[in-house]
Backbone as CSV, one residue per row, in Angstrom:
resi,resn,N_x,N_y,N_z,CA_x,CA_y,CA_z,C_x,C_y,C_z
1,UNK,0.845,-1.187,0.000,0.000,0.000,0.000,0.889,1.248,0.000
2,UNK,0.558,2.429,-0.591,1.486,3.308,-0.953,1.173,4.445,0.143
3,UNK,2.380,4.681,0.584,2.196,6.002,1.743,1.751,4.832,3.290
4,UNK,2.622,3.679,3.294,1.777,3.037,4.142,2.813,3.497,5.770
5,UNK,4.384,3.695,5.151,5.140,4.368,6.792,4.555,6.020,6.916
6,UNK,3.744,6.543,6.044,3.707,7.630,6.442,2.022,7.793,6.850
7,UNK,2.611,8.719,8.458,1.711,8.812,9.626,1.332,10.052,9.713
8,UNK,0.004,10.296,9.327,-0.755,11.312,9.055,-0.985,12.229,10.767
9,UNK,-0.235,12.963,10.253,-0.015,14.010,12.178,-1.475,14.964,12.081
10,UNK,-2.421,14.917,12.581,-3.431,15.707,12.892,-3.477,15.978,14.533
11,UNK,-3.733,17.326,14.474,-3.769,18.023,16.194,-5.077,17.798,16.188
12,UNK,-4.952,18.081,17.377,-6.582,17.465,18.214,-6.613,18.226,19.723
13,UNK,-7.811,18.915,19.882,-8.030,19.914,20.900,-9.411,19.258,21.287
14,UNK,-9.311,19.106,22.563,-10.787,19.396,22.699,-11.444,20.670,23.897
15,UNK,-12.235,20.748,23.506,-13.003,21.770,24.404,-13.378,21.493,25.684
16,UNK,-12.725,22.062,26.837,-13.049,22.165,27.848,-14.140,22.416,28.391
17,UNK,-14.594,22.557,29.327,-15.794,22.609,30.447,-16.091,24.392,30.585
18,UNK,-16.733,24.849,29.470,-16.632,26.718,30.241,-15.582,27.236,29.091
19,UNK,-15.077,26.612,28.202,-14.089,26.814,27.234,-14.864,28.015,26.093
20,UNK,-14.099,28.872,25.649,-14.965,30.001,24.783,-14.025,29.261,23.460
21,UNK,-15.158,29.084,21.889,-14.371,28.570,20.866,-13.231,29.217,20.696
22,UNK,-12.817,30.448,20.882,-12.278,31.463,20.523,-10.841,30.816,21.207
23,UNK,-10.872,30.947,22.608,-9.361,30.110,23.288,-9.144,28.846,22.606
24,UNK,-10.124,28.416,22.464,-9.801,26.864,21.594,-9.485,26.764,20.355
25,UNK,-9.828,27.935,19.986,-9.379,27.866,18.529,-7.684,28.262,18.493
26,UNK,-7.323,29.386,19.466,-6.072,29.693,19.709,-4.985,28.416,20.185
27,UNK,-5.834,27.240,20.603,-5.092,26.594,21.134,-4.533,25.793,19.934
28,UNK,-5.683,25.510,19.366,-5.906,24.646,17.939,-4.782,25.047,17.130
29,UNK,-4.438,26.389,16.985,-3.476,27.164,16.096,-2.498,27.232,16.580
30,UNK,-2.232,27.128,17.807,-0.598,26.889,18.646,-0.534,25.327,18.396
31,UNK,-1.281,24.672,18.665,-0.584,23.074,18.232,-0.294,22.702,17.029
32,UNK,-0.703,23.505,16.017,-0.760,23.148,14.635,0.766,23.780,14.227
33,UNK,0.731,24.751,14.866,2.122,25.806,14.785,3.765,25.072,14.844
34,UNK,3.462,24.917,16.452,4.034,23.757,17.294,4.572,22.462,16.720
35,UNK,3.522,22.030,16.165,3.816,20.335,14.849,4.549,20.595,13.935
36,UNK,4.794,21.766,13.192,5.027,21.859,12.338,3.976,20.612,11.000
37,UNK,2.829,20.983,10.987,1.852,20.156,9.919,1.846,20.884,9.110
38,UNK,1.714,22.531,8.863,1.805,23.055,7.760,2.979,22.727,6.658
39,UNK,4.085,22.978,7.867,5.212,23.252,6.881,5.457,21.683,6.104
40,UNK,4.787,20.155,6.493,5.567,19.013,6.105,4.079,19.103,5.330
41,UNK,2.993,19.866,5.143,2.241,19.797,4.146,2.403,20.447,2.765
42,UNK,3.213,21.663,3.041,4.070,22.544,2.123,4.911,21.877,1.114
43,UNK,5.808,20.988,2.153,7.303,20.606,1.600,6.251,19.137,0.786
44,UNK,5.144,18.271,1.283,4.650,17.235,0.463,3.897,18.015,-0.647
45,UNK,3.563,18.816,-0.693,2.733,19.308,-1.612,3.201,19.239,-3.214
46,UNK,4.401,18.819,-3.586,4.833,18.768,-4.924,6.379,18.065,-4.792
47,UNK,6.190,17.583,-6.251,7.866,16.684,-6.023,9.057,17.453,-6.123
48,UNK,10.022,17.523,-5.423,11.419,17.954,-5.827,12.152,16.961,-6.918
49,UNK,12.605,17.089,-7.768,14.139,15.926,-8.022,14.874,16.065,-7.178
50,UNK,15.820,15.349,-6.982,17.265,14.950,-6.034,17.842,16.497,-5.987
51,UNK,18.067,16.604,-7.492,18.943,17.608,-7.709,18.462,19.175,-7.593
52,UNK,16.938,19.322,-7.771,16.268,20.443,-7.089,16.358,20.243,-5.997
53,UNK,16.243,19.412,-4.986,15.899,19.244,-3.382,17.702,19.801,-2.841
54,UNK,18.755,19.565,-3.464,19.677,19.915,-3.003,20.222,21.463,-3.491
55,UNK,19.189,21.978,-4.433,19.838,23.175,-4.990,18.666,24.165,-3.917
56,UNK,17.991,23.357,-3.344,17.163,24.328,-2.542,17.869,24.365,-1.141
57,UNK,18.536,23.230,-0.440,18.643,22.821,0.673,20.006,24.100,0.187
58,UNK,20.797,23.883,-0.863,22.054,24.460,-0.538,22.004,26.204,-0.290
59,UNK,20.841,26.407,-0.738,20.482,27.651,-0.861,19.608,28.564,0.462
60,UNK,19.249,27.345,1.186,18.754,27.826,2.877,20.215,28.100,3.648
61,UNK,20.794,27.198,2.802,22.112,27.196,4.185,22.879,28.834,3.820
62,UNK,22.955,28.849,2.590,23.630,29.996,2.318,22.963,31.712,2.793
63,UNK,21.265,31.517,2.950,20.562,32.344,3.224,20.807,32.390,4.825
64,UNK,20.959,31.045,5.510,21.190,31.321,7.009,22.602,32.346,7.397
65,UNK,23.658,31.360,6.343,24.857,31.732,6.762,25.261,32.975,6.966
66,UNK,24.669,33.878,5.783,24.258,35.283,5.136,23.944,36.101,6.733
67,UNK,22.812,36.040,7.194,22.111,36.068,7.967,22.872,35.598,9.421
68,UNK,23.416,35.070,9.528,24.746,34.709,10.761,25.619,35.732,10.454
69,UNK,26.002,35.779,10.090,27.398,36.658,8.978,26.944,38.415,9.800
70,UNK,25.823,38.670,9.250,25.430,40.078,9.512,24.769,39.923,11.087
71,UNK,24.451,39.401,11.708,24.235,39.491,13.193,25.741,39.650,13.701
72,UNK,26.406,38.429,12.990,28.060,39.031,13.986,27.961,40.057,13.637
73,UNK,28.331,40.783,12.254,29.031,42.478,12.392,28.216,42.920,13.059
74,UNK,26.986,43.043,13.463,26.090,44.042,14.064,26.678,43.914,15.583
75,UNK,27.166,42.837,16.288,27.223,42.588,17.731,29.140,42.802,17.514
């Protein structure tokens, strides 16, 4: 069966006793946050090749490094 090691992460809140939807919904959106489900719905959402998946990966690192780089001079 295809997709059979992969384990479908859904958050799950339930509503308390006196609970307003409104906190629950906040809660709902911090656990979802928290999981990171968006972002591994993002990254499944379309295929990379090998060789795109590494021209992207090489290109976060260089955006971090960038970004390290200019916090030192600033400090």
């Amino acid at each position: 069966m295809p997709g059979e090691g992969v384990r479908a992460s859904l958050a799950e809140v339930i509503i308390q006793e006196g609970e307003t939807l409104e906190s629950a919904l906040r809660r709902f959106k911090r656990k979802v946050q928290q999981e990171d489900i968006i972002k591994e719905i993002k990254r499944h959402s379309y295929y990379l090749k090998p060789g795109e998946k590494r021209r992207v990966k090489q290109a976060l690192a260089r955006k971090r490094n960038r970004k390290k780089r200019a916090k030192d001079l600033e400090a």
